[in-house]
C-alpha positions in Angstrom: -128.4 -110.0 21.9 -126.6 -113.3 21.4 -128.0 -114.7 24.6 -131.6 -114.3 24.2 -131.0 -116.3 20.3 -129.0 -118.9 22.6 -132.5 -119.0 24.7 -134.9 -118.5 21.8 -137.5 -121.1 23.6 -137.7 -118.6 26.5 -138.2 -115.8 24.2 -141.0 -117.3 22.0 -143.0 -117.8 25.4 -142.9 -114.8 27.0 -143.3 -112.6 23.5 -146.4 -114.9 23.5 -147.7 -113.9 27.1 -146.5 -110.6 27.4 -146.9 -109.1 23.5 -149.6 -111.7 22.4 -147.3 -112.8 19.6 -146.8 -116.0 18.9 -145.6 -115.6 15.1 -142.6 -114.2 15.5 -141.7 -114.6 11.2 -144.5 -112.3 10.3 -143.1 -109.5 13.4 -140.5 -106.9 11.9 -137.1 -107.0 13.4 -137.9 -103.1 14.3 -140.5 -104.3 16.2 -139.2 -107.7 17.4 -135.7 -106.5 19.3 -136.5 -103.5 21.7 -139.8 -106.0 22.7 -137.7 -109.1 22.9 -134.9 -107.2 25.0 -137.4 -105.8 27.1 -138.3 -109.6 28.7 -135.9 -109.4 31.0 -138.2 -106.4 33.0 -140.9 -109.0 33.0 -141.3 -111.6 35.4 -141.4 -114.4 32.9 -139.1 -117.1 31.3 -136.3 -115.4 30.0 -136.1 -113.0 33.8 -135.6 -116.8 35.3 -133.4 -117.7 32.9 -130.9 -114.7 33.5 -131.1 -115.2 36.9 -130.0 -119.0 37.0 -127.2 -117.8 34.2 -126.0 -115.3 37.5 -126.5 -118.2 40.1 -125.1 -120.6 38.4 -122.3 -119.1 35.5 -120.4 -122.7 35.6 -123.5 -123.5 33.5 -122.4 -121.3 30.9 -120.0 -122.4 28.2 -117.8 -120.0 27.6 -117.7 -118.7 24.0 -115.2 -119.9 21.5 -113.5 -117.9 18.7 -114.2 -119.0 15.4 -111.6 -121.6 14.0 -108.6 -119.9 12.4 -109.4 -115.9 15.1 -107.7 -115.3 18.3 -110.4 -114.4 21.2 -110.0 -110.5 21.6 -108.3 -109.5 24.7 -109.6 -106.1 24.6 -110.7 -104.9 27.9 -114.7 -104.4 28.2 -115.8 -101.5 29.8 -119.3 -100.9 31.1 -121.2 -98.0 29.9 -121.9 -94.7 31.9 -124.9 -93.6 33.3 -125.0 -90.9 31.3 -125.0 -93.6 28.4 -127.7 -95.5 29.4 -130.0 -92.3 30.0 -128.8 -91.6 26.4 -130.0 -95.0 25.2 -133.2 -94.8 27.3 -133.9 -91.9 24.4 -133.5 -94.1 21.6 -136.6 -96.0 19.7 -134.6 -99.6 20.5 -134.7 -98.7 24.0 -137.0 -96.1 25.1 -140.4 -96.6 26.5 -142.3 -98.9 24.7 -146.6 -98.5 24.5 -148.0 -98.9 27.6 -144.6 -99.6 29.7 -143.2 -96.1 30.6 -140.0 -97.4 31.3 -137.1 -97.7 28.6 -134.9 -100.8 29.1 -132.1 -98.7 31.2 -134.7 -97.0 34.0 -133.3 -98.5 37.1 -134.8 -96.0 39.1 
C-alpha cells in the first residue's frame, strides 16, 4: 500500500482514465483501495511504474526505521496460493464491476 502513496501522481491518473475519478477526497476509502490496488492489472501509469521499480531497484531508497526503532529482522514470507485464492474472495480484492478478475487471478 505504501508504494502506491509514495507514487500518488501515478495513481491520481490512472484512477482518472480507468475509474473516471478525478476527485479522489469525495471517493470513500472502501471504494478507493481495492480500485487503486487494482492499477497495477491495467496498462497505465502506475503498471510502468512498477515495472521500472523491478528494472531498476537501485532507484529505490531503501526504507528507514523511524528515529529511536530498530529495522525488524523478521523474515518475510510470501503468501500461499491457497491464500491468495482466499483473498481473491474478499470485497478488497475480489472481482470488481465489470473486471472479473480479483487482484490475485494469475491464471
Amino acid at each position: 500500500m505504501g508504494w502506491f502513496f509514495e507514487h500518488l501522481d501515478d495513481v491520481l491518473s490512472d484512477m482518472s482514465v480507468f475509474h473516471r475519478v478525478d476527485e479522489l477526497d469525495e471517493l470513500p476509502a472502501a471504494v478507493f483501495l481495492p480500485r487503486m490496488v487494482r492499477l497495477a492489472l491495467y496498462d497505465g501509469a502506475v503498471r510502468h511504474a512498477m515495472r521500472r521499480a523491478v528494472e531498476q531497484p537501485e532507484a529505490i531508497p531503501a526504507p528507514t526505521p523511524p528515529p529511536g526503532q530498530q529495522a525488524e529482522s523478521a523474515p518475510v514470507r510470501a503468501h500461499t496460493t491457497d491464500e491468495l485464492k482466499a483473498l481473491n474472495q474478499t470485497r478488497e480484492f475480489g472481482p470488481l464491476g465489470v473486471n472479473q478478475a480479483g487482484v490475485f487471478d494469475f491464471g
